[in-house]
C-alpha positions in Angstrom: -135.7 -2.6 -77.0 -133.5 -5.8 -75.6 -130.3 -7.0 -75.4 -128.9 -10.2 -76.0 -125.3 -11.9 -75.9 -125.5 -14.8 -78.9 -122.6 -17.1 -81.4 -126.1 -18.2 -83.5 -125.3 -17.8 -87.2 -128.2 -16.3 -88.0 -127.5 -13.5 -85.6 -124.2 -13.2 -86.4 -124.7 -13.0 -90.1 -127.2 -10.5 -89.2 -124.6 -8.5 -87.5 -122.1 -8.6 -90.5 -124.2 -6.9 -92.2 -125.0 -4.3 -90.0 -121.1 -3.8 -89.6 -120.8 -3.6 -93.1 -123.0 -0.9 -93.6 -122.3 1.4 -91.0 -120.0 4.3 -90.9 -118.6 3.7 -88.2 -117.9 -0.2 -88.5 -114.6 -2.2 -88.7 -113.3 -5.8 -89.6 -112.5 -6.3 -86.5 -115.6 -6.9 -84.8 -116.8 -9.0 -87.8 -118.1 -12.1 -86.4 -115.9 -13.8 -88.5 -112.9 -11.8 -87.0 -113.7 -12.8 -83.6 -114.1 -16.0 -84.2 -110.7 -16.6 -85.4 -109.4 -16.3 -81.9 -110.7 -19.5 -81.1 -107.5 -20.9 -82.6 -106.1 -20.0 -79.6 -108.7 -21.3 -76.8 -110.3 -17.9 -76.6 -114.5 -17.3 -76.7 -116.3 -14.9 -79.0 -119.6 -13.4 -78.6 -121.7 -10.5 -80.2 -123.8 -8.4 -77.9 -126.9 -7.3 -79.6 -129.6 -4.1 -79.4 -132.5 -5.2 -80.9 -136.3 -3.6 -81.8 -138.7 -5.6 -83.6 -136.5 -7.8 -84.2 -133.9 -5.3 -86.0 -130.7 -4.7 -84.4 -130.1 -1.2 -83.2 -126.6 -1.8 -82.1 -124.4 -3.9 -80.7 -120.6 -4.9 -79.9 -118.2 -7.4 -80.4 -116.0 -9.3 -77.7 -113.3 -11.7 -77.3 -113.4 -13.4 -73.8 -109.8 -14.9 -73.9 -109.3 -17.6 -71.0 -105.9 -18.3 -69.7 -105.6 -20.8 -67.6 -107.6 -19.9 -64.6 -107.8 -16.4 -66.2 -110.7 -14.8 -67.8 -110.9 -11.7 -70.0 -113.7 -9.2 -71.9 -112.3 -7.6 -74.9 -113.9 -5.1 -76.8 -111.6 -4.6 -79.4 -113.1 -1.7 -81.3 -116.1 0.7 -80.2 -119.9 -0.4 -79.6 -121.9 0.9 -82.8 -125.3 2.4 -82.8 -127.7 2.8 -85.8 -127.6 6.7 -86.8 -124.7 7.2 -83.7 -127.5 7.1 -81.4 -125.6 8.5 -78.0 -128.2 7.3 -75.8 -128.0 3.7 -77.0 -124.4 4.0 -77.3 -124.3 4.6 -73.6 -126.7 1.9 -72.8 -124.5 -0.7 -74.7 -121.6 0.5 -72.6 -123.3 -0.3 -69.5 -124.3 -3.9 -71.0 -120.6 -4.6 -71.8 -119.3 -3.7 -67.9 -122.4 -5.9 -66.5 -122.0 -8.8 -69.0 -118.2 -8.8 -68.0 -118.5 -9.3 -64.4 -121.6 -11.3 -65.2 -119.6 -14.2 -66.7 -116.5 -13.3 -63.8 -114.1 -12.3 -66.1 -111.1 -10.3 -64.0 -110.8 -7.9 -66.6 -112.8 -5.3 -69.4 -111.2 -3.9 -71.9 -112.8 -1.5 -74.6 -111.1 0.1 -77.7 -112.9 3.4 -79.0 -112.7 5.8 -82.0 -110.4 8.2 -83.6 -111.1 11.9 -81.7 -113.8 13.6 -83.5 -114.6 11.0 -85.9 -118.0 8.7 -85.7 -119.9 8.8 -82.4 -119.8 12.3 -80.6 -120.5 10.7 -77.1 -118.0 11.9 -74.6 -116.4 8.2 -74.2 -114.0 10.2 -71.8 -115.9 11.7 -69.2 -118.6 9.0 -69.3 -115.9 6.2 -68.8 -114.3 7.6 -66.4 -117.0 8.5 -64.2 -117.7 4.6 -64.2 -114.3 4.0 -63.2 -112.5 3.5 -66.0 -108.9 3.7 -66.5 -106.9 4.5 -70.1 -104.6 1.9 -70.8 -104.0 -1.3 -72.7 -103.5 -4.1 -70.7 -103.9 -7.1 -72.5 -102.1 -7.1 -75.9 -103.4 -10.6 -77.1 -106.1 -9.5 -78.8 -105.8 -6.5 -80.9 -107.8 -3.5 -80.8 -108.0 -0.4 -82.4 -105.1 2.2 -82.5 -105.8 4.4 -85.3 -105.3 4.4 -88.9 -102.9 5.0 -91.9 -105.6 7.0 -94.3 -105.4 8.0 -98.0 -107.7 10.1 -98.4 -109.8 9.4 -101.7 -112.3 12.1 -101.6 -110.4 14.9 -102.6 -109.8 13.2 -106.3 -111.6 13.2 -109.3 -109.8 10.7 -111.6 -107.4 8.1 -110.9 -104.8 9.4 -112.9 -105.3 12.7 -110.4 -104.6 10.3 -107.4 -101.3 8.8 -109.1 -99.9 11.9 -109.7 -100.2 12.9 -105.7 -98.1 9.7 -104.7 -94.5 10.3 -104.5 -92.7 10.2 -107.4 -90.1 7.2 -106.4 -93.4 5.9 -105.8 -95.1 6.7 -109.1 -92.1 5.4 -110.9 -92.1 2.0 -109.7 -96.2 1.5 -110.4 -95.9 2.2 -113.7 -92.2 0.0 -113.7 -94.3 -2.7 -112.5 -97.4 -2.0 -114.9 -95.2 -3.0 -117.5 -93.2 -6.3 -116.3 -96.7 -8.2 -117.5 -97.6 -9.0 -114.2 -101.5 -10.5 -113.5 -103.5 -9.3 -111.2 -106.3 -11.9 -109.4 -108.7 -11.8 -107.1 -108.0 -15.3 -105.5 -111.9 -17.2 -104.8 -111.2 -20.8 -104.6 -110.0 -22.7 -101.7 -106.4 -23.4 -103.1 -106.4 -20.3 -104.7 -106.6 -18.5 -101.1 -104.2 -20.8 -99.7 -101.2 -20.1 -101.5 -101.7 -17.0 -101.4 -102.2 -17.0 -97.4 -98.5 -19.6 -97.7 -97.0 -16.4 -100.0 -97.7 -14.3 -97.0 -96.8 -16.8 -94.2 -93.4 -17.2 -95.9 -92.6 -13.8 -96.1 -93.7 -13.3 -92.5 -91.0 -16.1 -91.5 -88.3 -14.7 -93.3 -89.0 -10.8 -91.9 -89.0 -12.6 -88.3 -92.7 -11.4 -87.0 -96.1 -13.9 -86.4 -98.7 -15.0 -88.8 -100.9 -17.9 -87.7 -101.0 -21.2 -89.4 -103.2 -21.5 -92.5 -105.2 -24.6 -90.6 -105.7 -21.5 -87.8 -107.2 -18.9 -90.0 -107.7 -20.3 -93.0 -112.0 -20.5 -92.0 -111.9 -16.9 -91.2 -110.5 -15.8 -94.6 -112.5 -18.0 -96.8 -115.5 -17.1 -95.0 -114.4 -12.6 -95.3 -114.2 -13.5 -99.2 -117.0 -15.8 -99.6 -119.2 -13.0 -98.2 -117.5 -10.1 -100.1 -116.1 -8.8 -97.3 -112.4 -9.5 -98.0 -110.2 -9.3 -101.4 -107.2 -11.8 -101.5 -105.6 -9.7 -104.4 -102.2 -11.9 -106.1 -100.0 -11.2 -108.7 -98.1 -13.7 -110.9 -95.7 -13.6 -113.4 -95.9 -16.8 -116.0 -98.2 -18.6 -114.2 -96.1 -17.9 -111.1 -97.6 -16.2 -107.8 -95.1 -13.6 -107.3 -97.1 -11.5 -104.4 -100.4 -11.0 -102.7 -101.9 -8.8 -100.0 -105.3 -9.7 -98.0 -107.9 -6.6 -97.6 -110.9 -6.3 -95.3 -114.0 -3.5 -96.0 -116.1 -2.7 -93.0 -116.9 1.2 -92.1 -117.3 2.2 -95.6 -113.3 1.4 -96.9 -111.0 -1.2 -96.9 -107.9 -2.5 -95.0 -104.5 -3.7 -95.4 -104.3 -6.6 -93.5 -101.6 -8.3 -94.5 -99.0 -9.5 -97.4 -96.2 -10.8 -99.0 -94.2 -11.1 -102.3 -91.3 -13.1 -103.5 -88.0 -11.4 -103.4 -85.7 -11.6 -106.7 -83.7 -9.8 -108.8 -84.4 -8.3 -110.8 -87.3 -6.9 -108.6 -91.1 -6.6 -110.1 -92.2 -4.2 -108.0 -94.9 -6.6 -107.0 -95.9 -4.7 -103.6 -96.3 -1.6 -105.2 -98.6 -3.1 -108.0 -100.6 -5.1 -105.7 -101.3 -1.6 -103.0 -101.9 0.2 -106.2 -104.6 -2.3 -106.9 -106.4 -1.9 -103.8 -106.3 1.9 -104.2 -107.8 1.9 -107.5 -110.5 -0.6 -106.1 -111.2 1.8 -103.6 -111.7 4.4 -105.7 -113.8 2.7 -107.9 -116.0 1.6 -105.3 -116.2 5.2 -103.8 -115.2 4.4 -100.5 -113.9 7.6 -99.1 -110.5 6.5 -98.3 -108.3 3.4 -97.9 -106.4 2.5 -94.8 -102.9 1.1 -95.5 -102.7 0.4 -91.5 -100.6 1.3 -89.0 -96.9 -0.4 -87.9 -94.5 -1.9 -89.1 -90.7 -2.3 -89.6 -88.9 1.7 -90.9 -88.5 0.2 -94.0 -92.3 -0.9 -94.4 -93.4 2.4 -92.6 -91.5 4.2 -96.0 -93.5 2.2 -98.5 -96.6 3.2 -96.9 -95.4 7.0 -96.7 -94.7 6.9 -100.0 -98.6 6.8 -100.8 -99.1 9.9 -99.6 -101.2 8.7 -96.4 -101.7 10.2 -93.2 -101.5 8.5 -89.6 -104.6 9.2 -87.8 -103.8 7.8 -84.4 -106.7 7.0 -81.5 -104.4 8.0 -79.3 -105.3 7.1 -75.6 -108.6 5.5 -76.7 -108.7 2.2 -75.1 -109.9 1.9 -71.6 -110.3 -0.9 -68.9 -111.9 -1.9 -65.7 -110.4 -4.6 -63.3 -113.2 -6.5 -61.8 -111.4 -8.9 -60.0 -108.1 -7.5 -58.3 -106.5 -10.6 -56.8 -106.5 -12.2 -60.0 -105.3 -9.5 -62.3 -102.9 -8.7 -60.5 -101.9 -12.1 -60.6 -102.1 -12.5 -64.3 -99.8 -9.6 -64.3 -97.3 -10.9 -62.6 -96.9 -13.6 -65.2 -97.5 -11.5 -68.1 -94.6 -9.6 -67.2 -92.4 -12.7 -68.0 -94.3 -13.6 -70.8 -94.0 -10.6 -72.4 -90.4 -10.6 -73.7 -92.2 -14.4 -75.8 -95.1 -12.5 -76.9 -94.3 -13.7 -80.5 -94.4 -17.2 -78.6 -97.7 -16.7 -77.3 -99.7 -18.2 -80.3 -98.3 -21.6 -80.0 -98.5 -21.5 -76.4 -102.4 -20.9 -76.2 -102.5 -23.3 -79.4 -101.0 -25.9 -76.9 -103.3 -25.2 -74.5 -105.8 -25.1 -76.8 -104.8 -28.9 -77.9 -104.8 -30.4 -74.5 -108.1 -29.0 -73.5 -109.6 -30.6 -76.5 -107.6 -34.4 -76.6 -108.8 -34.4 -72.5 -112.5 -34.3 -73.7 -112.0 -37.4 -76.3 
């Protein structure tokens, strides 16, 4: 049994696989995931528990670097084949000596929902290595819970329509018959308008998508390999609406959307979750997560589906390795913070200037 820290394709194609067939896994600690940080100057690595030359378990991590700042995100709980505790606990002690290893001034590890996956006492464990709850870094994202329907307790489809509110239930079936086709979007241009659908929605509702030329590797590369559905509808050849979806742990995820607003309105949101419902079910995944957040008007939508917030609650953890410089870091964050929807563009810049000073 050995561990290793690696970014080598075959490794971490290897480790997509293992995410995306175990129980506990989640899109974001695909490889592909992390890697997308890189948009913004950040690192990526997997962390790796092998024997003979199987991999037992492992993490993901983002090591974002600020300036002369340097951070280990774990953004969602170390996984073990069969919930092995004891290896569980091992990789734990891997990610706080790999962190100071490479002199980063700050851990951070997200972990799971309270009696769901691993039964490991995370709580007593971390903090008898000094742990502290909290979430200090909010550049990466990490795990905070989930917004479940629950698909096991159906039989048919028609049995899960009929548990969805009725305003809710009306409008699906409105929708069903404005002629409206659904697609899986495959090719590159395909996925790009429907990623530009989403990015002008996200301009006109006032909160931050990245630039396709920023993602657009991550979410070709989560489709090509089946692990991501790019769902659209159009209306006479016209793409009306699309949502992006992401299965790891044994269901999928909302990720992210956007439809076109006119009157008179097609319903196109409700059509499009009600797809990725029906997929679900279809695929037996046990439920589907229409994630968490959001605007009160977006939050109702999602209600309206009859799903239940399962929050981690105080789940995520850290460990300051290097005091000076954290606090430091936030000292500055706390002026940052009110151009945190800023942020993107300013590590992109950074990002920029690292890379035209190597030419």
């Amino acid at each position: 049994m050995s561990i290793f820290f690696t970014k080598d394709k075959y490794w971490l194609d290897k480790w997509d696989k293992f995410v995306s067939t175990n129980n506990n896994g989640s899109h974001l600690i695909f490889s592909d995931w992390l890697k997308s940080y890189q948009s913004y100057g950040f690192d990526f690595e997997i962390g790796i528990l092998v024997e003979n030359e199987e991999i037992i378990g492992g993490f993901g991590a983002v090591i974002p670097k600020i300036l002369f700042f340097k951070f280990y995100i774990v953004p969602y709980q170390p996984l073990a084949l069969n919930d092995n505790n004891f290896i569980l606990q091992k990789l734990i002690g891997a990610i706080s000596l790999r962190a100071k290893k490479i002199k980063t001034c700050y851990l951070q590890l997200a972990f799971p929902l309270a009696g769901t996956g691993a039964q490991v006492n995370y709580n007593k464990f971390l903090e008898n290595n000094i742990f502290k709850k909290g979430n200090r870094f909010k550049y990466v994202f990490s795990f905070t819970g989930l917004n479940w329907l629950d698909l096991k307790k159906y039989n048919t489809i028609d049995d899960l329509l009929v548990d969805f509110k009725s305003s809710v239930r009306r409008d699906i079936r409105s929708a069903e018959r404005k002629q409206i086709t659904i697609n899986y979007a495959s090719g590159h241009n395909e996925i790009k308008q429907a990623y530009e659908m989403c990015l002008e929605n996200a301009r006109k509702a006032n909160y931050a998508l990245r630039d396709w030329n920023d993602i657009k590797d991550t979410i070709i590369a989560l489709i090509e390999k089946d692990n991501a559905k790019f769902i659209t509808g159009s209306k006479d050849n016209e793409l009306k609406g699309a949502i992006l979806i992401i299965k790891a742990g044994g269901y999928y995820s909302y990720i992210f959307g956007g439809t076109k607003k006119e009157k008179p309105d097609l319903l196109i949101g409700h059509l499009l979750q009600w797809e990725a419902i029906k997929l679900s079910f279809l695929e037996k995944c046990e439920g589907y997560n229409l994630s968490l957040g959001g605007p009160k008007g977006v939050q109702e939508f999602k209600n309206g589906f009859n799903t239940k917030q399962m929050l981690a609650g105080n789940s995520i953890y850290y460990l300051v390795n290097n005091r000076i410089l954290f606090s430091i870091y936030v000292f500055f964050e706390k002026y940052l913070k009110p151009y945190k929807s800023r942020m993107a563009k300013i590590l992109a810049s950074i990002k920029k200037i690292k890379s035209e000073s190597r030419k």
